[in-house]
N, C-alpha and C positions, 0 to 999 in steps of 0.2 A: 600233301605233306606225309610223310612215312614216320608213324607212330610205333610207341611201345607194341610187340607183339605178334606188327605186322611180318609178312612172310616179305622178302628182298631177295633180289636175284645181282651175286658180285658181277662186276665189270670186266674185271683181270684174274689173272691167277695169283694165286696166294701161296706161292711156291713152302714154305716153310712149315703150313699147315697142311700142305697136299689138298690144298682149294683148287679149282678152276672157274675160269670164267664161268656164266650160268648155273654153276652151284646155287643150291636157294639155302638160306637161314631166317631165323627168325632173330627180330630187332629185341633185343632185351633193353637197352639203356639208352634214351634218345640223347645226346650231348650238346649244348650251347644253343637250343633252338633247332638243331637239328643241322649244325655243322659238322658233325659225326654222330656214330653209332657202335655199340656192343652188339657183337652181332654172335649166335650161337647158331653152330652147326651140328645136326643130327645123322647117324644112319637113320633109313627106313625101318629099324626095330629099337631107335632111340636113343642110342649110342652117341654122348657127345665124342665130337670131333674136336670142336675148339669154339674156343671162343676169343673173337678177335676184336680189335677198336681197329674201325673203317671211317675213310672221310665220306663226305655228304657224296661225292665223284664217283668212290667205289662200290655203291651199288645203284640198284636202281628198281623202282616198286613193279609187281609184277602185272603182266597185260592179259587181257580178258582169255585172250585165245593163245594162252602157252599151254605149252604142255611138259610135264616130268619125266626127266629119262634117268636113269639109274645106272651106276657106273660104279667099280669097284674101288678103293682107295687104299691106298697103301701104307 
């Protein structure tokens, strides 16, 4: 189950916020058992992006052997 604080890798793009799929955030507010989430999005020098409410669907917890790429945002 994906808990407060944990880091979450989105599903889809989040066109509004200039998300893309595989984007990572970190879960600030678990919702209903974990039917959703408040999810906050950082640059690499800590700049919040956004902070969005996502269903339980649009992310997904992250797996042993991922790895971070780094992409500019607009």
């Amino acid at each position: 189950m994906i808990a407060e604080l944990d880091r979450v890798i989105i599903t889809t793009d989040i066109s509004e916020y200039g998300l893309e799929q595989g984007d990572i955030g970190t879960v600030v507010l678990v919702h209903q058992g974990g039917k959703g989430y408040e999810v906050e999005f950082l640059t690499l020098n800590g700049e919040t992006v956004a902070i969005v409410s996502l269903l339980a669907a649009q992310v997904r917890s992250i797996g042993n052997r991922e790895i971070a790429h780094a992409r500019v945002i607009n």
